[in-house]
PDB file with one MODEL, atoms N, CA, C and O in Angstrom:
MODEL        1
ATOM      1  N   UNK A   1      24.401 -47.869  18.596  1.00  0.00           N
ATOM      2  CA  UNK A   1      23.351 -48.263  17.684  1.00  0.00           C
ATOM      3  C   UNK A   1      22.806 -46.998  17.000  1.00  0.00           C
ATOM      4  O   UNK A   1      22.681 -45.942  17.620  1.00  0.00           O
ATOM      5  N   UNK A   2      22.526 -47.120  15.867  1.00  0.00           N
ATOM      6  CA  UNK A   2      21.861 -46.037  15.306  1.00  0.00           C
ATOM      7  C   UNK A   2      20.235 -45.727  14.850  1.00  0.00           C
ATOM      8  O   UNK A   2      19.494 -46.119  13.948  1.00  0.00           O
ATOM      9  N   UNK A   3      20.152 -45.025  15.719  1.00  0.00           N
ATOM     10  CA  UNK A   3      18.536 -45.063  15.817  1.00  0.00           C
ATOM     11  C   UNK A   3      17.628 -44.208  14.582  1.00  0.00           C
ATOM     12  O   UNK A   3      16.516 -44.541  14.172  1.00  0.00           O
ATOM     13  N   UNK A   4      18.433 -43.033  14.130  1.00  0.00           N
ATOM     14  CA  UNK A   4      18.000 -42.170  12.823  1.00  0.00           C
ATOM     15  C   UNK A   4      18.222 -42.660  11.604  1.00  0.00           C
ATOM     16  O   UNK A   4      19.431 -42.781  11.407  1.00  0.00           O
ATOM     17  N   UNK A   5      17.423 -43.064  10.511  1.00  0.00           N
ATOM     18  CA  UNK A   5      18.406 -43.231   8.775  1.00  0.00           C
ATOM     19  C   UNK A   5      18.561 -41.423   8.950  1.00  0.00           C
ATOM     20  O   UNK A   5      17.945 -40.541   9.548  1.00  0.00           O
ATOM     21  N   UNK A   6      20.018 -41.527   7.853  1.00  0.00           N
ATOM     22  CA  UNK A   6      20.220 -40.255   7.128  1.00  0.00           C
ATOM     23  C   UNK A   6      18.953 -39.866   6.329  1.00  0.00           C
ATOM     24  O   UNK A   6      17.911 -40.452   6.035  1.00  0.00           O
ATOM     25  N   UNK A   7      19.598 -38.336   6.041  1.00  0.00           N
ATOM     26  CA  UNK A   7      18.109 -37.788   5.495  1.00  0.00           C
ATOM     27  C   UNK A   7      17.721 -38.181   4.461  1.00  0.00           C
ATOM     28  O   UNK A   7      16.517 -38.356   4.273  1.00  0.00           O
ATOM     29  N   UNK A   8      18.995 -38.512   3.164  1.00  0.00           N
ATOM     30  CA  UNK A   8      18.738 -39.526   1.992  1.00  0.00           C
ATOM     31  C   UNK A   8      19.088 -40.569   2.012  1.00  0.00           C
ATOM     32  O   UNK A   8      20.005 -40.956   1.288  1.00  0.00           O
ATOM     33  N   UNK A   9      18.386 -41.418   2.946  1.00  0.00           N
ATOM     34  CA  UNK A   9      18.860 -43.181   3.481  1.00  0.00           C
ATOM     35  C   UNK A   9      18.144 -43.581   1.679  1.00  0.00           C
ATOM     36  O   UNK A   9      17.090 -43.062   1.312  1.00  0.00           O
ATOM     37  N   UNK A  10      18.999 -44.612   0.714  1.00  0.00           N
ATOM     38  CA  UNK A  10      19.010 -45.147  -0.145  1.00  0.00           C
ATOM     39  C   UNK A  10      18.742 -46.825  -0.032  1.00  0.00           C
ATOM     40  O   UNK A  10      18.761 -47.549  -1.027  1.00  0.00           O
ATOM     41  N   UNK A  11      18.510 -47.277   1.227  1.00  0.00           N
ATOM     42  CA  UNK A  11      18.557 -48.464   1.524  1.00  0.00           C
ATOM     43  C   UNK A  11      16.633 -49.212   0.777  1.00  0.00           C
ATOM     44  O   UNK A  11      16.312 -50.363   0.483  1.00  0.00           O
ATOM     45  N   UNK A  12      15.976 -48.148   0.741  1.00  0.00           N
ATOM     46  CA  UNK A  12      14.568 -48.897   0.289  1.00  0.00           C
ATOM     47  C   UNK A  12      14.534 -47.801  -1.426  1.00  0.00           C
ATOM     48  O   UNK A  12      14.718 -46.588  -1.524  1.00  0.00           O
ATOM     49  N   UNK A  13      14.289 -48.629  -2.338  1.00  0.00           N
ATOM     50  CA  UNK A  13      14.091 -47.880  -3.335  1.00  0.00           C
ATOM     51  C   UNK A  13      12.650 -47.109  -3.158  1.00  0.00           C
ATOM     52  O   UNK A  13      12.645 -45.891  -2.979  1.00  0.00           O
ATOM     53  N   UNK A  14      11.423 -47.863  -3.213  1.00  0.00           N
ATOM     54  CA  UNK A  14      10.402 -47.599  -2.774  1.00  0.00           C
ATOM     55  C   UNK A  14      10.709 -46.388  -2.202  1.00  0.00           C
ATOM     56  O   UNK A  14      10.634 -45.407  -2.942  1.00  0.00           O
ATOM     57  N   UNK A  15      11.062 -46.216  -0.975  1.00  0.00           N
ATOM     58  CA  UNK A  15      10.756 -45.115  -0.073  1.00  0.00           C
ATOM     59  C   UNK A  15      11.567 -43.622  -1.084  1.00  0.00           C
ATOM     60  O   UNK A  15      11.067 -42.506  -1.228  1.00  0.00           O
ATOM     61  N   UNK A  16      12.578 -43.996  -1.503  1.00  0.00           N
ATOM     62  CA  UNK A  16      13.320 -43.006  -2.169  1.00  0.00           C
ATOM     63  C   UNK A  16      12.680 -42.690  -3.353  1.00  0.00           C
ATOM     64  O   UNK A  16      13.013 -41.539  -3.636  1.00  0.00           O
ATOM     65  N   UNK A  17      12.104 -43.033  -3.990  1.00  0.00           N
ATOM     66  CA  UNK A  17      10.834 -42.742  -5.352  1.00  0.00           C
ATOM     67  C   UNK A  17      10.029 -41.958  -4.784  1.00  0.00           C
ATOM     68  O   UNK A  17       9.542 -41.163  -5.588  1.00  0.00           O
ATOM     69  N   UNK A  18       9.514 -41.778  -3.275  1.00  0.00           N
ATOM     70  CA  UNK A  18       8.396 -41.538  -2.738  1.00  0.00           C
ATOM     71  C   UNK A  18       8.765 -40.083  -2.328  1.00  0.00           C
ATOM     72  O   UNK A  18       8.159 -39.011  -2.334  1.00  0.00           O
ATOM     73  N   UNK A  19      10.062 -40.508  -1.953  1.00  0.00           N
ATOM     74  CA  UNK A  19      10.515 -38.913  -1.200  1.00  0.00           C
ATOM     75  C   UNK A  19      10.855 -37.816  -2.060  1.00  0.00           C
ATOM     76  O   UNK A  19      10.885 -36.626  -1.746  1.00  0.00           O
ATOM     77  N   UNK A  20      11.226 -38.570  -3.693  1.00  0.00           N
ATOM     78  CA  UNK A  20      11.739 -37.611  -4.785  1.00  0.00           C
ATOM     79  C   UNK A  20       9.912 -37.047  -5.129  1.00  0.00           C
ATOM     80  O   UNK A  20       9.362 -35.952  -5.009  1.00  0.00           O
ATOM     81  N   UNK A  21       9.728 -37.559  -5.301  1.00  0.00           N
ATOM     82  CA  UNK A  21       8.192 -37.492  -6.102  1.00  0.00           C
ATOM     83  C   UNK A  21       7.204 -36.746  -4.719  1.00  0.00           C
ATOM     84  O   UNK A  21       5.978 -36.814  -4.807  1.00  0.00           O
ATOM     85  N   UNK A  22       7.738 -36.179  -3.705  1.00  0.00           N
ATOM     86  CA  UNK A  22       7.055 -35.426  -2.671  1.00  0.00           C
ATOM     87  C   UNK A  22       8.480 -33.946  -2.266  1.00  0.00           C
ATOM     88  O   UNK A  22       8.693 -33.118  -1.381  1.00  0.00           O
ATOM     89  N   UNK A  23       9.016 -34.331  -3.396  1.00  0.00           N
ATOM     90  CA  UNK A  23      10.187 -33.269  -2.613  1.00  0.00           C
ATOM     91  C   UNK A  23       9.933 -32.476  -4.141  1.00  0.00           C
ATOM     92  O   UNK A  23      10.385 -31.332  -4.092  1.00  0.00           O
ATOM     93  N   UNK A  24       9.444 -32.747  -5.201  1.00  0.00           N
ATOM     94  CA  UNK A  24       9.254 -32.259  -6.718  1.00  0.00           C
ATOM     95  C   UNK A  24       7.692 -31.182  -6.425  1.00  0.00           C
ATOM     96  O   UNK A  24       7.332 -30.066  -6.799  1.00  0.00           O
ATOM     97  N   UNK A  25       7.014 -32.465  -5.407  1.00  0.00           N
ATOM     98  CA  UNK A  25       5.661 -31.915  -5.523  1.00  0.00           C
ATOM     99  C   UNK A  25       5.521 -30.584  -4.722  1.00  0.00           C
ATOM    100  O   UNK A  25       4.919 -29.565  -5.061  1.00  0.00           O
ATOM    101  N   UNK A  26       6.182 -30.823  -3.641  1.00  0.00           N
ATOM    102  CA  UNK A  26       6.000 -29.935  -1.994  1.00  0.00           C
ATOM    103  C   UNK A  26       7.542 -29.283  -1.738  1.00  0.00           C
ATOM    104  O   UNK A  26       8.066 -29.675  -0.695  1.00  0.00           O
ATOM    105  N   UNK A  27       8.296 -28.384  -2.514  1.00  0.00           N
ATOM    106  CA  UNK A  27       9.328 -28.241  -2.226  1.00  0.00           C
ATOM    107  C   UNK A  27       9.906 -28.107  -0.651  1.00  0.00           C
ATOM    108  O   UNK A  27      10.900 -28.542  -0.071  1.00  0.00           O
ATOM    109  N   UNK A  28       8.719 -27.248  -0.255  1.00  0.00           N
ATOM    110  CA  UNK A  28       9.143 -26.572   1.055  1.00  0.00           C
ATOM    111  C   UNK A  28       8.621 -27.583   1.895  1.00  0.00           C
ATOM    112  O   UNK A  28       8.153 -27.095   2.925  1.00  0.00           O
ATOM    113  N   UNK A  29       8.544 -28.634   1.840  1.00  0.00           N
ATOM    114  CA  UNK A  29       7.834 -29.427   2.976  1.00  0.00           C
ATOM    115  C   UNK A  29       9.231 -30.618   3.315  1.00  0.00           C
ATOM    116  O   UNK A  29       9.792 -31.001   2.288  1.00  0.00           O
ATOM    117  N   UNK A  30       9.780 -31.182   4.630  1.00  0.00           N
ATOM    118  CA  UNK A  30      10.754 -31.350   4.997  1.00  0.00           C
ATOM    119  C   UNK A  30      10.884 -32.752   4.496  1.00  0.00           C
ATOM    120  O   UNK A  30      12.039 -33.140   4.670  1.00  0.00           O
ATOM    121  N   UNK A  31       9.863 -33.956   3.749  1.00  0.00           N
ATOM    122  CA  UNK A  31      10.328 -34.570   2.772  1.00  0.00           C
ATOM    123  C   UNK A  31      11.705 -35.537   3.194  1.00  0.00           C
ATOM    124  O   UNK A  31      12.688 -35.506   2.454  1.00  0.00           O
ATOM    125  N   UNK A  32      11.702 -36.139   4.067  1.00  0.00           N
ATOM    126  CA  UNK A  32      13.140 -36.867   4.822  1.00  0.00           C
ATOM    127  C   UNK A  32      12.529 -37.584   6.149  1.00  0.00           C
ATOM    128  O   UNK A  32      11.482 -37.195   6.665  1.00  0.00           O
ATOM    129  N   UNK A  33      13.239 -38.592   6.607  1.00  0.00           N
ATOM    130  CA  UNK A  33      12.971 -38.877   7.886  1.00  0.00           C
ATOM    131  C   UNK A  33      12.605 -38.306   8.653  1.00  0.00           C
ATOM    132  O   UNK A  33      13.066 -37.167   8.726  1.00  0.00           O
ATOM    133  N   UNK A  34      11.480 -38.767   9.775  1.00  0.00           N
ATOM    134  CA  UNK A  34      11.658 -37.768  11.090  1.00  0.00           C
ATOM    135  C   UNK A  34      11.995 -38.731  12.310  1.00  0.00           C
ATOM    136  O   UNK A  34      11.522 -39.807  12.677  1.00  0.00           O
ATOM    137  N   UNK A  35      12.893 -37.999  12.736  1.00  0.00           N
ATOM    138  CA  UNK A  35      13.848 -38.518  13.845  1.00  0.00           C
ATOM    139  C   UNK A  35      12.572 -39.669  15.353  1.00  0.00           C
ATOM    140  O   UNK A  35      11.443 -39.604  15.840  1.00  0.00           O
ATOM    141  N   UNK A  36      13.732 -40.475  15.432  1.00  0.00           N
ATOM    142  CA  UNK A  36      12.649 -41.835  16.202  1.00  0.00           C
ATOM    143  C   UNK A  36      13.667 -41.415  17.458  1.00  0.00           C
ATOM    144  O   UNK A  36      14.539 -40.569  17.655  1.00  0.00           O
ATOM    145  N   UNK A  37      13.035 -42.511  18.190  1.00  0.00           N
ATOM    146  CA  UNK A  37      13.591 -43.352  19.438  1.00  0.00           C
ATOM    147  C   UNK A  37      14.382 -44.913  19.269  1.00  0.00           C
ATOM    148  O   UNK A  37      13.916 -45.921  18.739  1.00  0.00           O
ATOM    149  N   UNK A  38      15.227 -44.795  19.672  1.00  0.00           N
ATOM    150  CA  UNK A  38      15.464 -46.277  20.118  1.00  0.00           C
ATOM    151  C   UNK A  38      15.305 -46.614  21.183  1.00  0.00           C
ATOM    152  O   UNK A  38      15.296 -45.754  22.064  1.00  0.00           O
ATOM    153  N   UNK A  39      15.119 -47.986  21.512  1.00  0.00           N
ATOM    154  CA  UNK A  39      14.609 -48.835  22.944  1.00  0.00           C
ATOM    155  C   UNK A  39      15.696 -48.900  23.889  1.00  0.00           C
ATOM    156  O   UNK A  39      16.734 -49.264  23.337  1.00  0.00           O
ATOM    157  N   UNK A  40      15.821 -48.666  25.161  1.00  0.00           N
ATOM    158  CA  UNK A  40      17.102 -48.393  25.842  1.00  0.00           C
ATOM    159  C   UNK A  40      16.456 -49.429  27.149  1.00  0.00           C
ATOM    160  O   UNK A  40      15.376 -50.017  27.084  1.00  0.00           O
ATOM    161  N   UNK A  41      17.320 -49.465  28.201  1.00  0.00           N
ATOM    162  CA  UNK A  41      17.117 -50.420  29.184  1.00  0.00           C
ATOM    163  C   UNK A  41      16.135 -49.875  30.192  1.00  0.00           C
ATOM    164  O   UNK A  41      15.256 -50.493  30.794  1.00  0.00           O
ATOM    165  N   UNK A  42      16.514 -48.351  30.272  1.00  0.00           N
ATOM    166  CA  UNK A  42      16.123 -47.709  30.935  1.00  0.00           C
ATOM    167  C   UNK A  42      14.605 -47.322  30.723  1.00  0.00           C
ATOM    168  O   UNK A  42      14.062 -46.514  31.476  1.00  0.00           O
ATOM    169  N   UNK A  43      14.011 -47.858  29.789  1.00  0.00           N
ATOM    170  CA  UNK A  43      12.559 -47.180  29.444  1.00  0.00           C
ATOM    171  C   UNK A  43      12.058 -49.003  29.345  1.00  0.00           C
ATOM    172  O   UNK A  43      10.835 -49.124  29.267  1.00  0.00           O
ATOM    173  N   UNK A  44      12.662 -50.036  29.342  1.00  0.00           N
ATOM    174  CA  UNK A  44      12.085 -51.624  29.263  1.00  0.00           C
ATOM    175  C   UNK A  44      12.654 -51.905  27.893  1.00  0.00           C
ATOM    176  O   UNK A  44      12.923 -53.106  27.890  1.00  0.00           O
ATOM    177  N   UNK A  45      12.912 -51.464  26.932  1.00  0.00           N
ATOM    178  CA  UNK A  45      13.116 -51.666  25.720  1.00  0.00           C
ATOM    179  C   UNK A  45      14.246 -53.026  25.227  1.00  0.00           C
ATOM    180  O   UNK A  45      15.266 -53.141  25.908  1.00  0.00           O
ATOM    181  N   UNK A  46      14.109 -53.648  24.492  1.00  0.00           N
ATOM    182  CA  UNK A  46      15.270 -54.796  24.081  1.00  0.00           C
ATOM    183  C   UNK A  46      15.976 -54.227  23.421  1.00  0.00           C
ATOM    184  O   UNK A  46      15.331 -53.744  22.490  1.00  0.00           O
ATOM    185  N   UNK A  47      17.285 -53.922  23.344  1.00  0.00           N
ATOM    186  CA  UNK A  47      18.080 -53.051  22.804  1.00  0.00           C
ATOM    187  C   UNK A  47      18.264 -53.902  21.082  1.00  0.00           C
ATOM    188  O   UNK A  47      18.752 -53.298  20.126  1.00  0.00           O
ATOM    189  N   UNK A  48      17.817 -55.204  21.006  1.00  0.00           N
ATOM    190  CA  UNK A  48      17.782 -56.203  20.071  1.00  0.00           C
ATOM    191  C   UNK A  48      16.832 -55.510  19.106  1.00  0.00           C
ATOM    192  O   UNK A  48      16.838 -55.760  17.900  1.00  0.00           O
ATOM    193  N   UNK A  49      16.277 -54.912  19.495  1.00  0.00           N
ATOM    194  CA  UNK A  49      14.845 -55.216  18.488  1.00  0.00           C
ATOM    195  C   UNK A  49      15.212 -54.099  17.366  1.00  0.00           C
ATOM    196  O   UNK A  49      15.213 -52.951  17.811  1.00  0.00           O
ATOM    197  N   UNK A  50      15.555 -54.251  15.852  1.00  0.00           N
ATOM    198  CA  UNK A  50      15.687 -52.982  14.508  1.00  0.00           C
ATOM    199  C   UNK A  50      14.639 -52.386  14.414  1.00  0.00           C
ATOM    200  O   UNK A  50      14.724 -51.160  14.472  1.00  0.00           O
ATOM    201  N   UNK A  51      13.536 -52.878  14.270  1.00  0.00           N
ATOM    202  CA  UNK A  51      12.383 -52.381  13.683  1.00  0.00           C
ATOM    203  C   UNK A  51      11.162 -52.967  14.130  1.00  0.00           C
ATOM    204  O   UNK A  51      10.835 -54.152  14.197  1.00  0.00           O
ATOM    205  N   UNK A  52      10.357 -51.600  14.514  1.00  0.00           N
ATOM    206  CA  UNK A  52       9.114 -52.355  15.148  1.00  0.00           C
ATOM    207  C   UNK A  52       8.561 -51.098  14.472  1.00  0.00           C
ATOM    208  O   UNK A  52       8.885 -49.918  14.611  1.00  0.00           O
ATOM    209  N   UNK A  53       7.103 -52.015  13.257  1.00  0.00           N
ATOM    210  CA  UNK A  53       5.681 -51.205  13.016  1.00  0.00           C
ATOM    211  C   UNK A  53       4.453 -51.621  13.440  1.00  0.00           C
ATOM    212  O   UNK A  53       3.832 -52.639  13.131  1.00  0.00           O
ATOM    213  N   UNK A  54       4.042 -50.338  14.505  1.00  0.00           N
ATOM    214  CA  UNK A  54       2.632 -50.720  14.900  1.00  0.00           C
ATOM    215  C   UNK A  54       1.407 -50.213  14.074  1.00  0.00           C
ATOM    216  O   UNK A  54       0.307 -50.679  14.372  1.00  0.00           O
ATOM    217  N   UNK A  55       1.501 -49.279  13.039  1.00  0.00           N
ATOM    218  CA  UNK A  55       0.596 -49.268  12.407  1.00  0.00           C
ATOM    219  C   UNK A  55       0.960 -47.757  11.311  1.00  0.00           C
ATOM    220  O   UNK A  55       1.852 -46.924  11.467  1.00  0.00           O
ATOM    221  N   UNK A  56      -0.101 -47.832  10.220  1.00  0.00           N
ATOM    222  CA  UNK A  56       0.370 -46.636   9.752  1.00  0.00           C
ATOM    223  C   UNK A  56       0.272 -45.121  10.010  1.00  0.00           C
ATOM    224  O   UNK A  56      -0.714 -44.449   9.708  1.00  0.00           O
ATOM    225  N   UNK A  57       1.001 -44.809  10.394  1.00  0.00           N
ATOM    226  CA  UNK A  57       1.456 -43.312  10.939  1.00  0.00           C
ATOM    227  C   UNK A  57       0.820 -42.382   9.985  1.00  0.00           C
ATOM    228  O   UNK A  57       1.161 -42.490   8.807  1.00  0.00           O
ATOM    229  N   UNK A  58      -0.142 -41.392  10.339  1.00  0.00           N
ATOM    230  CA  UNK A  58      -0.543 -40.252   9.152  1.00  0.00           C
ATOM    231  C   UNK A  58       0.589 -39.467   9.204  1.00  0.00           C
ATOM    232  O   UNK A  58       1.221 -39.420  10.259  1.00  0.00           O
ATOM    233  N   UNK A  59       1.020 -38.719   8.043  1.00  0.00           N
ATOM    234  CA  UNK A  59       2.719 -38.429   8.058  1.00  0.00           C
ATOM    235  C   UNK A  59       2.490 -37.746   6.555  1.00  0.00           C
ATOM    236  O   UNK A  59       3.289 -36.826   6.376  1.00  0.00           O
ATOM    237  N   UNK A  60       1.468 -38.006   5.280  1.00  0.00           N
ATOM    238  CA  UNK A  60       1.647 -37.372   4.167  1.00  0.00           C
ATOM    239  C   UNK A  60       1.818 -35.709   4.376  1.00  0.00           C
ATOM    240  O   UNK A  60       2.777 -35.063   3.953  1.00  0.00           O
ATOM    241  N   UNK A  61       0.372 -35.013   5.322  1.00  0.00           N
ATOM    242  CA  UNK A  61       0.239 -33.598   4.929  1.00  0.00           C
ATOM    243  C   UNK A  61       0.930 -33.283   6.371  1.00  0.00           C
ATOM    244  O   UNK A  61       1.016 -32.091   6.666  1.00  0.00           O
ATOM    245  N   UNK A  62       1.394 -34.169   7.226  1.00  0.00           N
ATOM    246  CA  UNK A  62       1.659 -33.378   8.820  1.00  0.00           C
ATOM    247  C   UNK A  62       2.964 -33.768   8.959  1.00  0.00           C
ATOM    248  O   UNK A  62       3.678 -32.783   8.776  1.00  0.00           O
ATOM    249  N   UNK A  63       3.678 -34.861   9.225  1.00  0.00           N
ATOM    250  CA  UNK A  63       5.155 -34.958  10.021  1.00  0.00           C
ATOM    251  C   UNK A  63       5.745 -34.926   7.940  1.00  0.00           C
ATOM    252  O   UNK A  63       6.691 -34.150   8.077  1.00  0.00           O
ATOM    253  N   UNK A  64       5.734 -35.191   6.709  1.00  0.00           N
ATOM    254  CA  UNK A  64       6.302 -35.277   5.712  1.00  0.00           C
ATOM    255  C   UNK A  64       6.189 -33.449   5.666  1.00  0.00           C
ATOM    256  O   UNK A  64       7.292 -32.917   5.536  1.00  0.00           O
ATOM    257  N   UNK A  65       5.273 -32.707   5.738  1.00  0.00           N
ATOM    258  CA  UNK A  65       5.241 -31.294   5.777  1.00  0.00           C
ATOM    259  C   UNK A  65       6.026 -30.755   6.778  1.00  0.00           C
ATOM    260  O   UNK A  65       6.949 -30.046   6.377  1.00  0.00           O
ATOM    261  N   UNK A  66       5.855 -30.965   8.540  1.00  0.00           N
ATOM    262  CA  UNK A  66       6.191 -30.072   9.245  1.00  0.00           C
ATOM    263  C   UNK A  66       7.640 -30.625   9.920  1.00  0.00           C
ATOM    264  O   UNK A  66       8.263 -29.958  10.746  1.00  0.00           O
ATOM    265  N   UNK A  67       8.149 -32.170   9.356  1.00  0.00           N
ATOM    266  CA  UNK A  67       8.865 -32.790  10.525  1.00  0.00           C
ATOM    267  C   UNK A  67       8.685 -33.300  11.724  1.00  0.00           C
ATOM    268  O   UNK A  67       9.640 -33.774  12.338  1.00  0.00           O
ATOM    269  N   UNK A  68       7.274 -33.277  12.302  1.00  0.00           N
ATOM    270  CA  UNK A  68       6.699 -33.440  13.374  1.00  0.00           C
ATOM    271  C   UNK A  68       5.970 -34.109  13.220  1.00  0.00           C
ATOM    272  O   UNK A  68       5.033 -33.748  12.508  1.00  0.00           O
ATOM    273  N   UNK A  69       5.964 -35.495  13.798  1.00  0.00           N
ATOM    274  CA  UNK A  69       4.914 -36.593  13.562  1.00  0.00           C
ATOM    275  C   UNK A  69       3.416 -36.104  14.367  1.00  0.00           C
ATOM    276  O   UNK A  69       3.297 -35.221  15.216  1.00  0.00           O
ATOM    277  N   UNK A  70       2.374 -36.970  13.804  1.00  0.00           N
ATOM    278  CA  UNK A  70       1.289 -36.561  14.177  1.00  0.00           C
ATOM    279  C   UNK A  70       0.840 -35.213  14.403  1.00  0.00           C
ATOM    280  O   UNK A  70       0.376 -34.896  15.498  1.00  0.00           O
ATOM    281  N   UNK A  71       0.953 -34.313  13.360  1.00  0.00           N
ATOM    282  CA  UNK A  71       0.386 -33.327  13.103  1.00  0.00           C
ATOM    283  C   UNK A  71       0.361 -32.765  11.894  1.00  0.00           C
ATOM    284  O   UNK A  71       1.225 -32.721  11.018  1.00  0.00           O
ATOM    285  N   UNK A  72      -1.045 -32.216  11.955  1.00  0.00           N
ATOM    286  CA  UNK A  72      -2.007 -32.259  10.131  1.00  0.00           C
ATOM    287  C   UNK A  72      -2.237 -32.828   9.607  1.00  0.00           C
ATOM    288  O   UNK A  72      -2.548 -32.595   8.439  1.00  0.00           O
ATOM    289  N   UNK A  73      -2.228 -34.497  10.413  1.00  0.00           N
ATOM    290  CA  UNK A  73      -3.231 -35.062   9.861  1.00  0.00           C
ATOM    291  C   UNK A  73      -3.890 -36.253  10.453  1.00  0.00           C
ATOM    292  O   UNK A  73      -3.419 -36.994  11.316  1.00  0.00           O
ATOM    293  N   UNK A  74      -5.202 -36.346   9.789  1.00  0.00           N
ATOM    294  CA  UNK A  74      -6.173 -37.098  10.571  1.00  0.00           C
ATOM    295  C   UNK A  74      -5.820 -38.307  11.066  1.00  0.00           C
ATOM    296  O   UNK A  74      -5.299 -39.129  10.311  1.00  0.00           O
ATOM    297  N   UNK A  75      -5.976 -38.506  11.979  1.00  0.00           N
ATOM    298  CA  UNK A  75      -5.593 -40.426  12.557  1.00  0.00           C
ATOM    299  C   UNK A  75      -6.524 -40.755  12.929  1.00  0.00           C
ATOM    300  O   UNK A  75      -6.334 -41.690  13.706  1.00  0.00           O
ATOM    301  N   UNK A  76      -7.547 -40.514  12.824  1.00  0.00           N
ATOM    302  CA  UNK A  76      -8.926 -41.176  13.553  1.00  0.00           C
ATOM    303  C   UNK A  76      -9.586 -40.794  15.101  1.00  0.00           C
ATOM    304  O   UNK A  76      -9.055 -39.742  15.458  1.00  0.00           O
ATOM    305  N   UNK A  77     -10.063 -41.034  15.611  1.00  0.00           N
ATOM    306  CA  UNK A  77     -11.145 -40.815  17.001  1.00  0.00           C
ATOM    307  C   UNK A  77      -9.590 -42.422  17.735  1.00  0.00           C
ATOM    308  O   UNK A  77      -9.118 -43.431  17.212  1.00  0.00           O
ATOM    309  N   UNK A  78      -9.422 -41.798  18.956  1.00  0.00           N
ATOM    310  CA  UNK A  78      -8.814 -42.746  19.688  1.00  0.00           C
ATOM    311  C   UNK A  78      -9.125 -43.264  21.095  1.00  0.00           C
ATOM    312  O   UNK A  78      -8.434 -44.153  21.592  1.00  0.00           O
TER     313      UNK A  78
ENDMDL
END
């Protein structure tokens, strides 16, 4: 199963408008997927499941800049 899109996955136009128009703006900022998990047996996971969103990820100035999710930017008091 493949758990990463490529770095220029073409499958959502949307998202690919988004990534040109942040890769024009922010050259040096990594502007591409950042690498997930998939659900395995071994952690409880349904190996069934494509896509699961629990909410929106801050990702403009921190994981779209550094590659590293959740960092640089605000997500709120938790």
């Amino acid at each position: 199963m493949k758990t990463n899109p490529d770095y220029n996955c073409p499958l959502c136009p949307r998202l690919v408008a988004f990534r040109h128009k942040w890769r024009e703006a922010e050259p040096e900022w990594h502007n591409g997927p950042v690498d997930t998990w998939a659900p395995t047996a071994e952690d409880g996971g349904d190996a069934s499941v494509r896509l699961l969103i629990i909410g929106l990820a801050p990702g403009l100035r921190g994981a779209n800049r550094t590659a590293r999710p959740f960092t640089g930017d605000y997500a709120g008091d938790l």
